[in-house]
C-alpha positions in Angstrom: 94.0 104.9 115.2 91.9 107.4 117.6 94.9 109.1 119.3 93.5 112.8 119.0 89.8 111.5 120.6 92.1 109.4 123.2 93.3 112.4 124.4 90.4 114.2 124.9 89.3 111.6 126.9 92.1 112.0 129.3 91.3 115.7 129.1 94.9 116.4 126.9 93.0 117.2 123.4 95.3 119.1 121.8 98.9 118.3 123.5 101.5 115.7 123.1 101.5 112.8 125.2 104.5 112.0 127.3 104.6 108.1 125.9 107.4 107.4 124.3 109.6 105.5 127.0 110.2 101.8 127.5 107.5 101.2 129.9 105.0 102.6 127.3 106.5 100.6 124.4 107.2 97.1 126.1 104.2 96.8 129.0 101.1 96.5 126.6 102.7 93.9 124.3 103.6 92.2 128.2 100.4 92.7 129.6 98.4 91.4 125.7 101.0 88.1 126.0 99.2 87.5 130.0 95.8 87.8 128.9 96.5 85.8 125.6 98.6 83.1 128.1 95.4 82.9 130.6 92.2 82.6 127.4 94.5 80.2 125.9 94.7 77.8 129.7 90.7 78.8 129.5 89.8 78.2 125.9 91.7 74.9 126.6 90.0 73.6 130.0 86.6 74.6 128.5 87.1 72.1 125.7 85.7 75.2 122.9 85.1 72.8 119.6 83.4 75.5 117.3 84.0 78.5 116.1 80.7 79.9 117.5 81.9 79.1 120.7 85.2 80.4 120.2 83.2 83.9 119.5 80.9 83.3 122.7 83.7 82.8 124.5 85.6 86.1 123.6 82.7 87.9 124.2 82.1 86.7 127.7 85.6 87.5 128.8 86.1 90.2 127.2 83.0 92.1 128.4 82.7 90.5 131.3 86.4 90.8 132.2 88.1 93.6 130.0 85.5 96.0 129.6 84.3 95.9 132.9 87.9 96.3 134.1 88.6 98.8 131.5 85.5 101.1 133.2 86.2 100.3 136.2 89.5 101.8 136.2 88.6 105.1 133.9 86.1 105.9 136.6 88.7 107.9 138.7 89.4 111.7 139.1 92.1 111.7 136.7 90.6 110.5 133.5 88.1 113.5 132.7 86.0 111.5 130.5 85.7 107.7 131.4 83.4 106.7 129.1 84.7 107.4 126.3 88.3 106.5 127.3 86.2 103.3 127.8 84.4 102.9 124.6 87.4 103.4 122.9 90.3 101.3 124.4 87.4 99.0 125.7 86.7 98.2 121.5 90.7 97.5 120.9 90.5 94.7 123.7 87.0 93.0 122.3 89.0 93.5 118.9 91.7 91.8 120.3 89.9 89.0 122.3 88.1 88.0 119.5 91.1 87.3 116.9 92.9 85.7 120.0 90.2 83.3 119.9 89.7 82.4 116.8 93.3 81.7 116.5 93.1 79.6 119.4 90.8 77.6 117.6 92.0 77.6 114.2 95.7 76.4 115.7 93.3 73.6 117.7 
C-alpha cells in the first residue's frame, strides 16, 4: 500500500527493491502465523469474554510488543529514517493484531 514511502524510509526512494525471493515471500506469512499462534495461547489463558477486551487486548500487545519491537529494531545505522519505517510497518501490525483478535473472539 505505502511501497514508494517504505522506501524512502530505508533511504531507497526511487529504486527497486531486491525482494522478490522465497525468504521475502514465505517468512512474513511464517513469522504472522507465530505471533497469531502465541495471542491465540494468550487471548485463551486470559479468559478475554468481550469484545472490548478483545480490542484492549490487541492494543496492549501490539504496542507494547510490536511497535516497541518494530522501533526498536529501525533504530540502527542502516535504516535512514526509523520513524517513519516505524509508523508505517508499525500501523500494518496494530492492523493486524486487532483483526487477529477479534477473530479470536468471534471463533470463541
Amino acid at each position: 500500500m505505502f511501497s514508494e514511502i517504505y522506501k524512502v524510509s530505508l533511504g531507497k526512494g526511487g529504486q527497486e527493491l531486491n525482494n522478490q525471493g522465497p525468504l521475502f515471500i514465505a517468512s512474513p506469512g511464517i513469522c504472522v502465523l507465530v505471533t497469531i499462534l502465541a495471542s491465540t495461547i494468550l487471548f485463551y489463558n486470559l479468559d478475554i469474554t468481550t469484545y472490548g477486551e478483545a480490542i484492549e487486548f490487541a492494543m496492549i500487545i501490539g504496542i507494547g510488543f510490536l511497535v516497541s519491537n518494530t522501533t526498536n529494531i529501525a533504530i540502527n545505522p542502516n535504516i535512514p529514517r526509523p520513524l517513519l519505517y516505524s509508523v508505517i510497518t508499525s500501523s500494518y501490525h496494530l492492523v493486524g493484531i486487532n483483526m487477529t483478535s477479534l477473530i479470536l473472539f468471534a471463533m470463541r
